[in-house]
C-alpha positions as YAML, in Angstrom:
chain: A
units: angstrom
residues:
- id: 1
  name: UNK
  ca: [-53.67, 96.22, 131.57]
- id: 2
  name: UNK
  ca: [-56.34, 99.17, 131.18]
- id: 3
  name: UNK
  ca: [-57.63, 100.29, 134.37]
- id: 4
  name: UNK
  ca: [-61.61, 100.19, 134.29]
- id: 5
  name: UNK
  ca: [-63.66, 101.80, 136.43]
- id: 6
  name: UNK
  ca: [-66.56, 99.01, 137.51]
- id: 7
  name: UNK
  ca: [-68.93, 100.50, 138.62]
- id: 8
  name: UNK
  ca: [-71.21, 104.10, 137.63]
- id: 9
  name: UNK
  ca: [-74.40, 105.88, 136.62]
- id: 10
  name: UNK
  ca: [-76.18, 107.93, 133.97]
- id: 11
  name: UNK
  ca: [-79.40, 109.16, 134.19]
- id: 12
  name: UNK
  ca: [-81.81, 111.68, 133.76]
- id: 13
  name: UNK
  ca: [-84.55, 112.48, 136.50]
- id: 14
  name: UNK
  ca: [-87.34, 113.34, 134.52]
- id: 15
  name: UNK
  ca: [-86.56, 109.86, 132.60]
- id: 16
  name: UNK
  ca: [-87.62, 107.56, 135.72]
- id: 17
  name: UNK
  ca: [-88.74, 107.29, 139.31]
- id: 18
  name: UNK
  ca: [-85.65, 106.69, 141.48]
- id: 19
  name: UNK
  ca: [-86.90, 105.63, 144.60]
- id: 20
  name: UNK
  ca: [-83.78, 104.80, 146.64]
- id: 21
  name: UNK
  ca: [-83.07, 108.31, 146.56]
- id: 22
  name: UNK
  ca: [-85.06, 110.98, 148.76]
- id: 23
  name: UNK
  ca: [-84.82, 114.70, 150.37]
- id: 24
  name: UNK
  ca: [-81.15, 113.52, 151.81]
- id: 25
  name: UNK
  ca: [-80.00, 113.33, 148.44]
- id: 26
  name: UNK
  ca: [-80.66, 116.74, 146.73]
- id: 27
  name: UNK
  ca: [-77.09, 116.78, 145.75]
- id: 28
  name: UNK
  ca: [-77.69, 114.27, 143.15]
- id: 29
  name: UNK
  ca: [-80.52, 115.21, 142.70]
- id: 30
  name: UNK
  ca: [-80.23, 116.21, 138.59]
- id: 31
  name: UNK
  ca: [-79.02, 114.55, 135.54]
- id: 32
  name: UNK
  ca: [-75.46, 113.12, 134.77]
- id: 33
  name: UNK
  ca: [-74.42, 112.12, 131.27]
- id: 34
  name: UNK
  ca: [-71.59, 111.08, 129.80]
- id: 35
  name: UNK
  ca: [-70.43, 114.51, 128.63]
- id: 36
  name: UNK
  ca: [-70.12, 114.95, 132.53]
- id: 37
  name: UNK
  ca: [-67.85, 111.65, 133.68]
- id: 38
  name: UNK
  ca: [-65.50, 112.39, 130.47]
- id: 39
  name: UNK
  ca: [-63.10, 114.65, 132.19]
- id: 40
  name: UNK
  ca: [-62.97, 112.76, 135.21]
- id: 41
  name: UNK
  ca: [-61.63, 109.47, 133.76]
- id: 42
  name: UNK
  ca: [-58.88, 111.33, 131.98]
- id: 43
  name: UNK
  ca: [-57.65, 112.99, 134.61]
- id: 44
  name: UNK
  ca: [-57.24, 109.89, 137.25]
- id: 45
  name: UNK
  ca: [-56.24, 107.87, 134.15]
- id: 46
  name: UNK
  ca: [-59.16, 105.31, 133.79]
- id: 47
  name: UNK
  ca: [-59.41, 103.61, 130.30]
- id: 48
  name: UNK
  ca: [-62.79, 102.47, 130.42]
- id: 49
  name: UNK
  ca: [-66.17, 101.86, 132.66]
- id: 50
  name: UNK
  ca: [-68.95, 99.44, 133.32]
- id: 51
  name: UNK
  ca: [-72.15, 101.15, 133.08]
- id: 52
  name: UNK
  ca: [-74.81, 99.76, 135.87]
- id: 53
  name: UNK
  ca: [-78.74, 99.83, 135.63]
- id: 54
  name: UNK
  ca: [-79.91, 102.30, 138.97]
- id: 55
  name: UNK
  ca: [-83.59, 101.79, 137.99]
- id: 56
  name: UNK
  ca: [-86.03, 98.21, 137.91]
- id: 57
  name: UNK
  ca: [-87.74, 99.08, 134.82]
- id: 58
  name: UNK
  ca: [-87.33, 98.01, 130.88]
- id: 59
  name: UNK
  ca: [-86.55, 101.26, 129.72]
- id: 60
  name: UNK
  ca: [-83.51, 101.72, 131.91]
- id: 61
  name: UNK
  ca: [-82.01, 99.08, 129.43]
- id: 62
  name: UNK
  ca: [-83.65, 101.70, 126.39]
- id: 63
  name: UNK
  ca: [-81.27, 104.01, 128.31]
- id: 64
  name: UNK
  ca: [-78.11, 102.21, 128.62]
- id: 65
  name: UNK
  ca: [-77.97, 101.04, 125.13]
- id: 66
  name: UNK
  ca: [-78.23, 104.64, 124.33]
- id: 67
  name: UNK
  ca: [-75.52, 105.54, 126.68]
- id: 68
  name: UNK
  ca: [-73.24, 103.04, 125.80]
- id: 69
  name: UNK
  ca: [-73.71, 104.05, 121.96]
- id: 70
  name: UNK
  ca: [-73.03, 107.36, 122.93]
- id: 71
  name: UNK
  ca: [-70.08, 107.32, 125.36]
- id: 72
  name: UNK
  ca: [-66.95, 105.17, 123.84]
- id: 73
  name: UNK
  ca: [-65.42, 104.64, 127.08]
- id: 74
  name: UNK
  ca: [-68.55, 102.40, 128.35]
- id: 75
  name: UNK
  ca: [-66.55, 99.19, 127.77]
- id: 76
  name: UNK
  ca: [-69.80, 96.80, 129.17]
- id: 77
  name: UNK
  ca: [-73.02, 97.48, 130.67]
- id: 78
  name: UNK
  ca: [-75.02, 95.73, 133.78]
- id: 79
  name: UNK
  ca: [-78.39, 95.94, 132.86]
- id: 80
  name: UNK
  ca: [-81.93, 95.28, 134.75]
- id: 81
  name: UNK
  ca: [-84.25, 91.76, 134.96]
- id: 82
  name: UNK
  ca: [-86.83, 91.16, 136.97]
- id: 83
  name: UNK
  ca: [-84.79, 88.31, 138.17]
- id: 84
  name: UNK
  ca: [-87.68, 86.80, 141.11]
- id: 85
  name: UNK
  ca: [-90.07, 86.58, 137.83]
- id: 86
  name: UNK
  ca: [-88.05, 84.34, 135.54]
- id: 87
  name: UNK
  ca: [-90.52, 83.83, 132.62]
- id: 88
  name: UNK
  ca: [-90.46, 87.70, 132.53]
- id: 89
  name: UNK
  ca: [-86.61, 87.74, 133.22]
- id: 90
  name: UNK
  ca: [-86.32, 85.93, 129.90]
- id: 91
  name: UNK
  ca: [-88.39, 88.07, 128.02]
- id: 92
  name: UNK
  ca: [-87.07, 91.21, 128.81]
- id: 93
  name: UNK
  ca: [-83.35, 89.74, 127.94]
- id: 94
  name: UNK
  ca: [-84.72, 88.75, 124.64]
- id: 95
  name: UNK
  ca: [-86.31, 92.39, 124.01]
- id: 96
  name: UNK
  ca: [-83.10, 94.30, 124.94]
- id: 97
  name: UNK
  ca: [-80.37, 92.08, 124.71]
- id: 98
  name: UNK
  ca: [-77.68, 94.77, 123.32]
- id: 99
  name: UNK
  ca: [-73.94, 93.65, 122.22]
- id: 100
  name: UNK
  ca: [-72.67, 96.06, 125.27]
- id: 101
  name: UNK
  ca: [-74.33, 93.95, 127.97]
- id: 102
  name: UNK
  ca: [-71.88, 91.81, 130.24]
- id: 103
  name: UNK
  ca: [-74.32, 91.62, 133.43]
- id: 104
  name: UNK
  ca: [-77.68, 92.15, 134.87]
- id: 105
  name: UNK
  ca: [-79.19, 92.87, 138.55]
- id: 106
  name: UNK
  ca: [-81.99, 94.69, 139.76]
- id: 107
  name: UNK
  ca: [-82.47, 96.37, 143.22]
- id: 108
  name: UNK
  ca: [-82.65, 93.85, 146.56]
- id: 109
  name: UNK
  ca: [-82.75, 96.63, 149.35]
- id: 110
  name: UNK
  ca: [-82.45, 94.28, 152.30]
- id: 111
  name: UNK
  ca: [-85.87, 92.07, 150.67]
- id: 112
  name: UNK
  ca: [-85.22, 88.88, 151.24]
- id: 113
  name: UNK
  ca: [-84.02, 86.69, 148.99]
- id: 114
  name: UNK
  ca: [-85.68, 83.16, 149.09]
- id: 115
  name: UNK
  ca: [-86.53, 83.31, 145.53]
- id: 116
  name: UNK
  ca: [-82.86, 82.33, 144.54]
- id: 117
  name: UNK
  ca: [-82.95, 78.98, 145.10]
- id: 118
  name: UNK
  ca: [-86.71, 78.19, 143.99]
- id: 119
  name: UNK
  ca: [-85.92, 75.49, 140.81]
- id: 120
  name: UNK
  ca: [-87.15, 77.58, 137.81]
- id: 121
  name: UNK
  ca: [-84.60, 80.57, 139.40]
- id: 122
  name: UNK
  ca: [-81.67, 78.50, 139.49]
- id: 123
  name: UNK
  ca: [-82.29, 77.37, 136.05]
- id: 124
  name: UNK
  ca: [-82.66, 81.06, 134.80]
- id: 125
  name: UNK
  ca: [-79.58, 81.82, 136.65]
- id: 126
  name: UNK
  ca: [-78.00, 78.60, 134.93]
- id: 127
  name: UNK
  ca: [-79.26, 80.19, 131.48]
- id: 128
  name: UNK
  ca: [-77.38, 83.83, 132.00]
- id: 129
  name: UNK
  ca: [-74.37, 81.97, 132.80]
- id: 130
  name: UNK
  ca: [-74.71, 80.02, 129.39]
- id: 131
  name: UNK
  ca: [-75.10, 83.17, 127.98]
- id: 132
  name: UNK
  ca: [-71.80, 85.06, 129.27]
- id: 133
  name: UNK
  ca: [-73.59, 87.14, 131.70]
- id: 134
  name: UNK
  ca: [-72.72, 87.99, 134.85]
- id: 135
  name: UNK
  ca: [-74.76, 88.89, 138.13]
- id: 136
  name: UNK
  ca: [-74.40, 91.69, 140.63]
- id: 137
  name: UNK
  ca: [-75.56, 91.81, 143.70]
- id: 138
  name: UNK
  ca: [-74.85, 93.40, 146.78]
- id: 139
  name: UNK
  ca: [-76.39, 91.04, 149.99]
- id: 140
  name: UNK
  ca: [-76.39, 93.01, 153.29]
- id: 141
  name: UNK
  ca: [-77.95, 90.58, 155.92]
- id: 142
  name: UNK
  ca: [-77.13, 86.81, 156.75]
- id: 143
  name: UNK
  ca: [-80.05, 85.28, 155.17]
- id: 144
  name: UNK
  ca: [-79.08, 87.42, 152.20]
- id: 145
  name: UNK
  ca: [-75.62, 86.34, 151.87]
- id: 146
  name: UNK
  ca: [-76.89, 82.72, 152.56]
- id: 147
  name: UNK
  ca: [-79.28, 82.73, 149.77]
- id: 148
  name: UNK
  ca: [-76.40, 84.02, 147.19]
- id: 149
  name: UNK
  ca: [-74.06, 81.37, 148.76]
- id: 150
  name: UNK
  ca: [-76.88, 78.65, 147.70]
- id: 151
  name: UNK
  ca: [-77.46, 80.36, 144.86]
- id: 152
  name: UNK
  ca: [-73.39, 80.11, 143.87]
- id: 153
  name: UNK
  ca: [-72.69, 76.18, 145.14]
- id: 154
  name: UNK
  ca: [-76.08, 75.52, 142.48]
- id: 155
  name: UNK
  ca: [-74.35, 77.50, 139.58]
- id: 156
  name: UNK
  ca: [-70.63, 76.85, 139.64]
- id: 157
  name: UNK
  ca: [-70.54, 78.35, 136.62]
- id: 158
  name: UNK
  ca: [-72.15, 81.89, 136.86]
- id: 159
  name: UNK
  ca: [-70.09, 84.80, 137.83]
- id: 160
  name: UNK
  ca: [-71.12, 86.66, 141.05]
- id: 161
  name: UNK
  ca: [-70.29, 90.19, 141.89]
- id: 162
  name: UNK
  ca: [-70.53, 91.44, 144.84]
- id: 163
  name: UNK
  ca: [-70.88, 95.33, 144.66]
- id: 164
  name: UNK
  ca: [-69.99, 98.33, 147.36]
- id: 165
  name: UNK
  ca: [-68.10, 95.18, 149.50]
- id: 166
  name: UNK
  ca: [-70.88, 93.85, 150.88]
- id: 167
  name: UNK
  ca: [-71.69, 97.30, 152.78]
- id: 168
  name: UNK
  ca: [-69.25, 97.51, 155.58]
- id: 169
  name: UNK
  ca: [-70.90, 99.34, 158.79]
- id: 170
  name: UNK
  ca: [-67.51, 101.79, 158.55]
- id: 171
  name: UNK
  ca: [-70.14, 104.32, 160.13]
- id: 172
  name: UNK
  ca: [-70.20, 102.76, 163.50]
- id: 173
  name: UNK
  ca: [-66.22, 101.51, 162.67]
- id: 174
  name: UNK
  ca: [-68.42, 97.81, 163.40]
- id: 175
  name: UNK
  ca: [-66.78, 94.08, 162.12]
- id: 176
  name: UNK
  ca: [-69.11, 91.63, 162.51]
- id: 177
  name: UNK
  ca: [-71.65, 90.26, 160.97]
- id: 178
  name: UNK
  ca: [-70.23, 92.08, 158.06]
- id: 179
  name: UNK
  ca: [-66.46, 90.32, 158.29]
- id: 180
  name: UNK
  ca: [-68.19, 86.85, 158.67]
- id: 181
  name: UNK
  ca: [-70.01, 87.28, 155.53]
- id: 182
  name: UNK
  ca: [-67.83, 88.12, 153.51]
- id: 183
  name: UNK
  ca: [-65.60, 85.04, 154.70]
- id: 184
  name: UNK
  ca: [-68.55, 82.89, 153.85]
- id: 185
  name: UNK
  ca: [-68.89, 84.85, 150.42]
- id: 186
  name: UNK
  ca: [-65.11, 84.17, 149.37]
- id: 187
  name: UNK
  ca: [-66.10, 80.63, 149.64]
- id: 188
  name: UNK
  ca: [-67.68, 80.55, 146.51]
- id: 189
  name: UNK
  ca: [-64.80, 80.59, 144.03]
- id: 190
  name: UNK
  ca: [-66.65, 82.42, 140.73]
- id: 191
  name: UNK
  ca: [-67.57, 85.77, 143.16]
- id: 192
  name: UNK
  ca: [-66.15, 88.83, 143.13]
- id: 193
  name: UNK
  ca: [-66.31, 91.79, 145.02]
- id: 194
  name: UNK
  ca: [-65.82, 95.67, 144.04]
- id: 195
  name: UNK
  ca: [-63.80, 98.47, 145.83]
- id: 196
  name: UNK
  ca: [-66.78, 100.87, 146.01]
- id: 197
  name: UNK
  ca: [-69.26, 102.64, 149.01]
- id: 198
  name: UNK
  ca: [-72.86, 102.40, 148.07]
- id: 199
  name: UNK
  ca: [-75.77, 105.30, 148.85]
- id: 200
  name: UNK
  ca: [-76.79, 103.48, 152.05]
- id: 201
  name: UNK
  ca: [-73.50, 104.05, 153.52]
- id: 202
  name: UNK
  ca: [-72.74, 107.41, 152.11]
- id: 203
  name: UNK
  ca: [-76.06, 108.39, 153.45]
- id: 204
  name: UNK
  ca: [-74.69, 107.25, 157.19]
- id: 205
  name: UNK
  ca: [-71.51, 108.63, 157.17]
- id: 206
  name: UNK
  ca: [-70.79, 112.75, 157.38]
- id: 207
  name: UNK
  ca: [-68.29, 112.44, 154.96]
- id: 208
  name: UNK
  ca: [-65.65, 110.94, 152.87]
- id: 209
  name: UNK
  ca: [-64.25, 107.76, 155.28]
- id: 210
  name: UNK
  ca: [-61.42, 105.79, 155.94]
- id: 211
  name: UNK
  ca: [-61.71, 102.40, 154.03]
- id: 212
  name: UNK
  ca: [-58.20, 101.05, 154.52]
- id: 213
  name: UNK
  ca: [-59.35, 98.45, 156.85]
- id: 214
  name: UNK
  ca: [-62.56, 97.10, 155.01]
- id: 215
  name: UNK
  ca: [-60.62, 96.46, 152.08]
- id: 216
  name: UNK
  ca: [-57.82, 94.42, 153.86]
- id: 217
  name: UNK
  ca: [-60.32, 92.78, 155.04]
- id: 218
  name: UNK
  ca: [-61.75, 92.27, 151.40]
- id: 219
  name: UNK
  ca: [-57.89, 91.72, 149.97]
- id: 220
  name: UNK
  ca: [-57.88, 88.66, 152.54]
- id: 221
  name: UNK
  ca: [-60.99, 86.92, 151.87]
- id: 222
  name: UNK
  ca: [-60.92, 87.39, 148.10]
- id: 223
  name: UNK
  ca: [-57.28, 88.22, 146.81]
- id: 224
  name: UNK
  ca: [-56.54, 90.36, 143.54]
- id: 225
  name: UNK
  ca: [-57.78, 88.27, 141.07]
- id: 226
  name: UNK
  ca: [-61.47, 88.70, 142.58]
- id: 227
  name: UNK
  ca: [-61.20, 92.65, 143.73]
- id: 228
  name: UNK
  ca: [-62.32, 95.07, 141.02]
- id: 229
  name: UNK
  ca: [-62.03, 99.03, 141.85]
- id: 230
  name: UNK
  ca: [-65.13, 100.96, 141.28]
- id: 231
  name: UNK
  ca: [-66.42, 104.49, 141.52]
- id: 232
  name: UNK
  ca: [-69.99, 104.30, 141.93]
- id: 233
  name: UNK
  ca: [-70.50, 107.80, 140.53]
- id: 234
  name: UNK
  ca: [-72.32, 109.81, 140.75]
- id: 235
  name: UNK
  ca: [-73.56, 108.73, 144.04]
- id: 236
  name: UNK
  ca: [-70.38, 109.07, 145.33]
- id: 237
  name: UNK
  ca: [-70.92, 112.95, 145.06]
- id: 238
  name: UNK
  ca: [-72.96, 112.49, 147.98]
- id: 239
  name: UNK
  ca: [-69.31, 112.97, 149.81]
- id: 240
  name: UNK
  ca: [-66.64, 113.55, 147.60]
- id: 241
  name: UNK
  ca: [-66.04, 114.47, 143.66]
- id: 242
  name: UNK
  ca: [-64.83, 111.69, 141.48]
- id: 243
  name: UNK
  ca: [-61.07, 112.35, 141.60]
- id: 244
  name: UNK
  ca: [-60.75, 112.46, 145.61]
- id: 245
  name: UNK
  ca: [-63.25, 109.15, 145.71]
- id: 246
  name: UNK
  ca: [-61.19, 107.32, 142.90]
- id: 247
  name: UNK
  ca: [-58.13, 108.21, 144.54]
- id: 248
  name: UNK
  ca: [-58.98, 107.33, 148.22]
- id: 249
  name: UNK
  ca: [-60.36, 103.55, 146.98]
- id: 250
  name: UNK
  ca: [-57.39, 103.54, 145.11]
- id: 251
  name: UNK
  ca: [-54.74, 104.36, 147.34]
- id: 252
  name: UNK
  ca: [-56.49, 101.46, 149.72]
- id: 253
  name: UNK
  ca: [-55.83, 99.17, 147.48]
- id: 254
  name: UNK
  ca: [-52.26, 99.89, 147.07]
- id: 255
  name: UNK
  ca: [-51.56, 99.91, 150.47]
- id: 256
  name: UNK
  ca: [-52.45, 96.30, 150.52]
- id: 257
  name: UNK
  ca: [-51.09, 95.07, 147.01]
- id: 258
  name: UNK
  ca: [-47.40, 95.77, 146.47]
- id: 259
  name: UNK
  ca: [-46.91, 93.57, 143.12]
- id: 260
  name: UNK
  ca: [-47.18, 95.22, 140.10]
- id: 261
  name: UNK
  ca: [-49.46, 92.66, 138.62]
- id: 262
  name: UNK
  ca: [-51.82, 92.22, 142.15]
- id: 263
  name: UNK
  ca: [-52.62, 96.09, 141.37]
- id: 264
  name: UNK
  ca: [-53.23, 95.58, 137.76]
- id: 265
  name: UNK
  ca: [-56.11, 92.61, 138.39]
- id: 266
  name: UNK
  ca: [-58.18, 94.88, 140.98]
- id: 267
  name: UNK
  ca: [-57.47, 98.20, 138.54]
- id: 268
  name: UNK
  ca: [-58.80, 96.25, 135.67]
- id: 269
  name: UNK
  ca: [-58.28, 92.66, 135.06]
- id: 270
  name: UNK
  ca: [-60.65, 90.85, 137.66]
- id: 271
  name: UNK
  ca: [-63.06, 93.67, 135.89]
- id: 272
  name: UNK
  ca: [-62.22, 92.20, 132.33]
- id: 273
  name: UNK
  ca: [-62.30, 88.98, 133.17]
- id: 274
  name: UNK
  ca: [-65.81, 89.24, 135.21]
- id: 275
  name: UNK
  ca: [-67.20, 91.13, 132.47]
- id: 276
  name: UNK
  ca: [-65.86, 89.60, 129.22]
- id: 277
  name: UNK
  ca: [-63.94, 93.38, 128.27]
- id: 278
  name: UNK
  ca: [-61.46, 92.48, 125.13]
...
């Protein structure tokens, strides 16, 4: 089984407005191509990546059908909709629609999320899972999580990711709510959830943590089969470089999967099977 990497960036800051980053960020604060993540999957021994949209605008898409073009070892590519505005939604998949894409999102914040469940946004959400795509999300409060929980028991058939595990509050080394939500999340049999930190936690912390215990927690609820290891680079920069990132997640997840073929799903298999990788 390839390993895959399910979850990173490109981008180029004169390109686009990135408005989730600000002055606590300056260390990612420039461009990163694929010329720069190269090196870095060879030497931890990742096969191949899913490329994610980081900005809500039609010309990220422009971008990552460039980038996957460009880099051979983007193996499937999340790209943006304006997902609260289905009419919209559907045009912009029918303007950019590119063989690499396996997924869309765009960026929730804490917003809330009411919109999911409105009729003519289940039936778009019915539509992308007609289509083979795949959603990501990553819900952070309860009405959140309840909305993609709704959202989920209305489209049985569309594949839910869950990215950065639901944003643990490792900063304060705090359980609950977080522990009850993902629970509830693991109810919903077509979700998965990646091994990765997002920016509002690597903001938080000082540096690098200790994630052993959020991803037991994560192995519990979810099991191999819907655990996916992810970088999140380069935002992981923030704390560590790629190789001491990759290798902390990783290590995690083999200190709570011992068989052979438990490690091979979350390395790469829940990742294929989520999004549609041959």
């Amino acid at each position: 089984m390839p390993v895959i990497d399910a979850h990173h960036h490109f981008w180029r800051v004169a390109a686009q407005n990135q408005p989730w980053r600000d002055d606590r960020h300056g260390a990612i604060a420039r461009d990163y191509s694929p010329a720069d993540l190269q090196a870095e999957l060879a030497a931890v021994g990742v096969d191949g990546t899913v490329l994610i949209q980081s900005v809500d605008e039609p010309a990220e898409n422009d971008r990552l059908a460039g980038y996957a073009l460009e880099a051979p070892f983007v193996h499937a590519v999340v790209g943006w909709l304006p997902l609260s505005d289905p009419p919209a939604a559907r045009a912009e998949l029918a303007r950019s629609r590119s063989p690499y894409l396996r997924g869309v999102r765009c960026l929730v914040g804490r917003d809330p999320l009411d919109w999911l469940t409105k009729p003519d946004s289940v039936e778009l959400f019915r539509e992308l899972a007609e289509a083979g795509l795949s959603w990501d999300v990553v819900p952070v409060t309860a009405a959140q999580t309840a909305a993609v929980t709704e959202l989920a028991h209305a489209v049985p058939e569309l594949r839910i990711v869950v990215d950065h595990l639901g944003r643990p509050p490792i900063e304060s080394g705090g359980w609950e709510p977080w522990a009850g939500q993902m629970r509830q999340l693991s109810e919903c049999p077509q979700l998965a959830v990646k091994v990765s930190l997002g920016i509002d936690l690597l903001t938080a912390l000082p540096q690098w943590p200790e994630v052993h215990r959020y991803v037991r927690w994560a192995a519990e609820c979810f099991g191999a089969e819907r655990l996916m290891l992810a970088s999140n680079w380069p935002v992981v920069l923030l704390r560590a470089d790629y190789q001491q990132a990759w290798g902390s997640l990783r290590a995690a997840v083999e200190r709570v999967f011992d068989d052979p073929n438990d490690l091979a799903a979350v390395l790469g298999g829940t990742a294929a099977r989520f999004y549609r990788i041959k």
